[in-house]
OpenMM code with the backbone's topology and positions (N, CA, C; nanometers):
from openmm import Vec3, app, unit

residues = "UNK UNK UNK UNK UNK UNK UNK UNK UNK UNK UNK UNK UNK UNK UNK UNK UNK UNK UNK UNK UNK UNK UNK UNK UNK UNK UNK UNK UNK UNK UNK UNK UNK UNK UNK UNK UNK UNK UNK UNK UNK UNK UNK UNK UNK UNK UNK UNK UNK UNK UNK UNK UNK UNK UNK UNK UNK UNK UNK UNK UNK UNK UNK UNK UNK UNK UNK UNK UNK UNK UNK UNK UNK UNK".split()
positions = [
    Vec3(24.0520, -2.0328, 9.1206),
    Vec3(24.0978, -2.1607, 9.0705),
    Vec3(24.2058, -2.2183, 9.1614),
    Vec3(24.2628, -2.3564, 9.1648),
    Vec3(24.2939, -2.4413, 9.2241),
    Vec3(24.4366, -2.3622, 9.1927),
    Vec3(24.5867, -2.3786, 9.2917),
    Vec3(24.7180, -2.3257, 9.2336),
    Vec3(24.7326, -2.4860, 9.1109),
    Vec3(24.8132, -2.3925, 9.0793),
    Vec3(24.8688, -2.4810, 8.9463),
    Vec3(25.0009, -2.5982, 8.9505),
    Vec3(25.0199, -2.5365, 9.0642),
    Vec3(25.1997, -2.6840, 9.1715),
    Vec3(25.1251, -2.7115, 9.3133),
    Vec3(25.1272, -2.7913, 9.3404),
    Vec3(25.1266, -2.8090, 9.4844),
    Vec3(25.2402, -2.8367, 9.5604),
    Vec3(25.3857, -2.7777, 9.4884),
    Vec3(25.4943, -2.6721, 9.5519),
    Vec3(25.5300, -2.5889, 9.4620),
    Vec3(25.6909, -2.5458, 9.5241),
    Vec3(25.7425, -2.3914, 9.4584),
    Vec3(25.6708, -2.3657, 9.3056),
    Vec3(25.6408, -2.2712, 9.3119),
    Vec3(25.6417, -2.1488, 9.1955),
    Vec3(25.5344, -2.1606, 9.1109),
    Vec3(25.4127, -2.2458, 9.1757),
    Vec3(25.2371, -2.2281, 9.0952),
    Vec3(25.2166, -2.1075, 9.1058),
    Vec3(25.1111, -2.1149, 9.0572),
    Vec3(24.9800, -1.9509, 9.0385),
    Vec3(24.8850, -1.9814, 9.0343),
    Vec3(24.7563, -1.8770, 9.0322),
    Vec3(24.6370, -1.9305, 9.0433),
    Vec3(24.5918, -1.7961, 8.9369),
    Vec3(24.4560, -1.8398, 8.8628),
    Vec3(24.4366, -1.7358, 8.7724),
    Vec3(24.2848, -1.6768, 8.7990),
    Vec3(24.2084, -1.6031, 8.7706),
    Vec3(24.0850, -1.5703, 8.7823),
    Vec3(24.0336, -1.5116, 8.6462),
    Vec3(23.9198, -1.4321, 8.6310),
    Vec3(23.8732, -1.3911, 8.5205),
    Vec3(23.8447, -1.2530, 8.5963),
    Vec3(23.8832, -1.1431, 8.4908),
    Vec3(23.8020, -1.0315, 8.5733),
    Vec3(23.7683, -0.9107, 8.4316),
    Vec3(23.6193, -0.8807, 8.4607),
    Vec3(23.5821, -0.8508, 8.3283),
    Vec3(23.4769, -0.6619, 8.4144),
    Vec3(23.4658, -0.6255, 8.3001),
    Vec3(23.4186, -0.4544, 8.3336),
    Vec3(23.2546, -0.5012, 8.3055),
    Vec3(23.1733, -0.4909, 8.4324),
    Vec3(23.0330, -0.5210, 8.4091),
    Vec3(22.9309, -0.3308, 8.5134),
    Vec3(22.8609, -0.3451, 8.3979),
    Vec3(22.7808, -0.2134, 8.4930),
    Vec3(22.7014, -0.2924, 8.6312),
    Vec3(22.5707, -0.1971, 8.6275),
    Vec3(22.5155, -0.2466, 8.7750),
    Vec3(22.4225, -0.3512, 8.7538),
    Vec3(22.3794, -0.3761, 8.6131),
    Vec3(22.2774, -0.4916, 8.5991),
    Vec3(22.4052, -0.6440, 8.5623),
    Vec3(22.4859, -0.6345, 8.5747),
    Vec3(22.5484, -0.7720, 8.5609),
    Vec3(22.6132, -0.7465, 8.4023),
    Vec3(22.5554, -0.6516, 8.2958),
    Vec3(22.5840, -0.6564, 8.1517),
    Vec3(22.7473, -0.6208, 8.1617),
    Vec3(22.7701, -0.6735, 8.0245),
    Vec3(22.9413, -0.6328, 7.9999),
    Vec3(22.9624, -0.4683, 7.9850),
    Vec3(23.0045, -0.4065, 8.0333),
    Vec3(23.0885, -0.2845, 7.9843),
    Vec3(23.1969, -0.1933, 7.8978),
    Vec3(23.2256, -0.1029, 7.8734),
    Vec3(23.3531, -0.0895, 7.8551),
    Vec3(23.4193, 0.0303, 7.9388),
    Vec3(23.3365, 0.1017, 8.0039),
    Vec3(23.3900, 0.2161, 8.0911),
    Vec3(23.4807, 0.1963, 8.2055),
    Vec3(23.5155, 0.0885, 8.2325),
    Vec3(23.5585, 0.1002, 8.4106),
    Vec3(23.7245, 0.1853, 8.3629),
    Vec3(23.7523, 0.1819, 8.4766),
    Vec3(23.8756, 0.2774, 8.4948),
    Vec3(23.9955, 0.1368, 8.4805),
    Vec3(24.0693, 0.1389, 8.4076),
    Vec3(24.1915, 0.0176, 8.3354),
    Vec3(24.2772, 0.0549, 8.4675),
    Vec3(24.2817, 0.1760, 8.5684),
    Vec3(24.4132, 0.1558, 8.6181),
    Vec3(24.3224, 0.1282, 8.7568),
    Vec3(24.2426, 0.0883, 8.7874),
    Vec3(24.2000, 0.0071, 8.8948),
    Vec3(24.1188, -0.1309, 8.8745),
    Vec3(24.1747, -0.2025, 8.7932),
    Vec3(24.1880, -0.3474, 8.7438),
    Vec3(24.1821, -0.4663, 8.8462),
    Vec3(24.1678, -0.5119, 8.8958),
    Vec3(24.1832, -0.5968, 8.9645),
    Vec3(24.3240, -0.7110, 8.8980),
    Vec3(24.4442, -0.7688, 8.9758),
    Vec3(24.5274, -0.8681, 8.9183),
    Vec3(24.4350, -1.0017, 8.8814),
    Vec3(24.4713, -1.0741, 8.7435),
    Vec3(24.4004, -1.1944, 8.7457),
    Vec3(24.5037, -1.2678, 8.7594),
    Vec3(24.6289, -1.2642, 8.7750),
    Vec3(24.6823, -1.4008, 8.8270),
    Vec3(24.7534, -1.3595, 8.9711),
    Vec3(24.8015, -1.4625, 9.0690),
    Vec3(24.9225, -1.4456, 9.1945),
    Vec3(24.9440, -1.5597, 9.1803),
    Vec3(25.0379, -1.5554, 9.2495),
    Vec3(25.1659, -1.6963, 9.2654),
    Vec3(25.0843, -1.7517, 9.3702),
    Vec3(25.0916, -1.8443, 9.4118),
    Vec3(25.0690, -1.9706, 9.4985),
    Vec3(25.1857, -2.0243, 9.5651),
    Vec3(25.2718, -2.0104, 9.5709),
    Vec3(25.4090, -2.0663, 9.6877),
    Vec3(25.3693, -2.1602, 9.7622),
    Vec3(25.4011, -2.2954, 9.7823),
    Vec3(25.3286, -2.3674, 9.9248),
    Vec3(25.4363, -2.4297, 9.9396),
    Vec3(25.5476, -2.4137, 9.9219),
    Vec3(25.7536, -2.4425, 9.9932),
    Vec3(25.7593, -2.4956, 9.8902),
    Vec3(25.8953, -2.5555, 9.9290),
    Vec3(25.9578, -2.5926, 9.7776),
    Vec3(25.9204, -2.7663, 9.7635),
    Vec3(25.9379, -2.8161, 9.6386),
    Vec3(25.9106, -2.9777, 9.5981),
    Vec3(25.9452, -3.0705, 9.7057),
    Vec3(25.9331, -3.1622, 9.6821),
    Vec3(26.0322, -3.2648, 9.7343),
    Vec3(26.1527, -3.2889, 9.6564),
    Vec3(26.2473, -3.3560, 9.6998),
    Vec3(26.3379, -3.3899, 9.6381),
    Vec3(26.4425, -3.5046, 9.7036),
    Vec3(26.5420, -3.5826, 9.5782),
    Vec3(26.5642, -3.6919, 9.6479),
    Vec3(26.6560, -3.6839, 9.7385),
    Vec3(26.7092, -3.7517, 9.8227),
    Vec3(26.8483, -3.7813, 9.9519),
    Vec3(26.8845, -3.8656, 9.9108),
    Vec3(27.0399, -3.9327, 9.9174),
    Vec3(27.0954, -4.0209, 9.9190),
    Vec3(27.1998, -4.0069, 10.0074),
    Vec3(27.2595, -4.1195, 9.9928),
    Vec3(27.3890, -4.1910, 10.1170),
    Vec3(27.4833, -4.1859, 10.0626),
    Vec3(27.6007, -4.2358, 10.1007),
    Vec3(27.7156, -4.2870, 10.0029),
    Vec3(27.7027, -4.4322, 9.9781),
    Vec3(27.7751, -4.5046, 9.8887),
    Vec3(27.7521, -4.6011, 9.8241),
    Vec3(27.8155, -4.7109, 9.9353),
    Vec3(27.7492, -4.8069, 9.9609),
    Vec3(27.8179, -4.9336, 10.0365),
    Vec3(27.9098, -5.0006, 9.9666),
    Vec3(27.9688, -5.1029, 10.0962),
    Vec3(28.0612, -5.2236, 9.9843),
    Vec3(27.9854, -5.3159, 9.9069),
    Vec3(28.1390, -5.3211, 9.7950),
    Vec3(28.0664, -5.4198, 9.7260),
    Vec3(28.0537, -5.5778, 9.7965),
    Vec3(27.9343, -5.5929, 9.7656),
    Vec3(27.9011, -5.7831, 9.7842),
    Vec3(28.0154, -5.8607, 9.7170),
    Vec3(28.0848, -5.8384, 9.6550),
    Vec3(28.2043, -5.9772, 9.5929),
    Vec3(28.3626, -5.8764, 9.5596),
    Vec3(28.4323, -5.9803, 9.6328),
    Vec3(28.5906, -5.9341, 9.6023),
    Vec3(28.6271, -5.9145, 9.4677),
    Vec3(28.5116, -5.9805, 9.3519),
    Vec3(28.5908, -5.9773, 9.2265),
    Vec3(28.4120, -5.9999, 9.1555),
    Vec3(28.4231, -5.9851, 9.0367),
    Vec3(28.2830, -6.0502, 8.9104),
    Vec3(28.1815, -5.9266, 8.9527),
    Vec3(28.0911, -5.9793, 8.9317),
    Vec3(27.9447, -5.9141, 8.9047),
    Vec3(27.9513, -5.8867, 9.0689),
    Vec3(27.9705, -5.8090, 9.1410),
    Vec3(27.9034, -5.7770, 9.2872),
    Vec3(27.8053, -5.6502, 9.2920),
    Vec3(27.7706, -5.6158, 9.3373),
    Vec3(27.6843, -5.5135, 9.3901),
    Vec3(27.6508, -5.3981, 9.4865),
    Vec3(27.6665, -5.3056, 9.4260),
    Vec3(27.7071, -5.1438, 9.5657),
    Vec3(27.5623, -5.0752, 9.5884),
    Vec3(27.5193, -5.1089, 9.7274),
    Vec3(27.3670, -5.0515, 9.7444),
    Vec3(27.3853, -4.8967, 9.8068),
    Vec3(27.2916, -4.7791, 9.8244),
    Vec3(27.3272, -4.6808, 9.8851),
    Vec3(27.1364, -4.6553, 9.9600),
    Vec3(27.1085, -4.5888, 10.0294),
    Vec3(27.0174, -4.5270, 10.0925),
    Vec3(26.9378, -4.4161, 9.9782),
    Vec3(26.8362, -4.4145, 9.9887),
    Vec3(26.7443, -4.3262, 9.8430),
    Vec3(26.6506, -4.2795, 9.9339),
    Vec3(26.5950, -4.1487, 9.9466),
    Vec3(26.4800, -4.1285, 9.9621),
    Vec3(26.4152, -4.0261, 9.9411),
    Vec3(26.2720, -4.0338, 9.9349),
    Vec3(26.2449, -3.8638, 9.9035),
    Vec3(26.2011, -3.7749, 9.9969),
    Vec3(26.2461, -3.6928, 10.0323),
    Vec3(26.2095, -3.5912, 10.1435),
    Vec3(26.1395, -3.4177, 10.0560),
    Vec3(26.0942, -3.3981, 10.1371),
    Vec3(25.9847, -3.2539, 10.1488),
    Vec3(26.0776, -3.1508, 10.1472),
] * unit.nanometer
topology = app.Topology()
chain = topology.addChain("A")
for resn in residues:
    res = topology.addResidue(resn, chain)
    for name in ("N", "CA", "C"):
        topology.addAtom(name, app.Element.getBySymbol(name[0]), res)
């Protein structure tokens, strides 16, 4: 199956079941040679946002406005 994040800390799961030699279900296999049905998937960490520090304000006094730099990086 597909991982479950396409960053930090998905998994991926499978099915794994005890079948004899014709394909039928079982119950004999040996439990301590199991195959894992899930692993992690890791593919780095998220993105996440950057910013700047805040600019000046547009007006000496009233309603002005403080812009800063935003972005999202990997």
């Amino acid at each position: 199956l597909q991982c479950s994040s396409t960053c930090a800390g998905g998994f991926q799961r499978r099915v794994v079941v005890c079948q004899d030699e014709n394909g039928y279900t079982a119950n004999n296999c040996d439990e301590k040679s199991k195959p894992v049905e899930q692993r992690s998937c890791e593919s780095g960490p998220c993105p996440q946002w950057a910013y700047g520090n805040w600019g000046e304000c547009t007006k000496p006094c009233g309603a002005g406005t403080r812009t800063r730099l935003v972005v999202c990086q990997r």
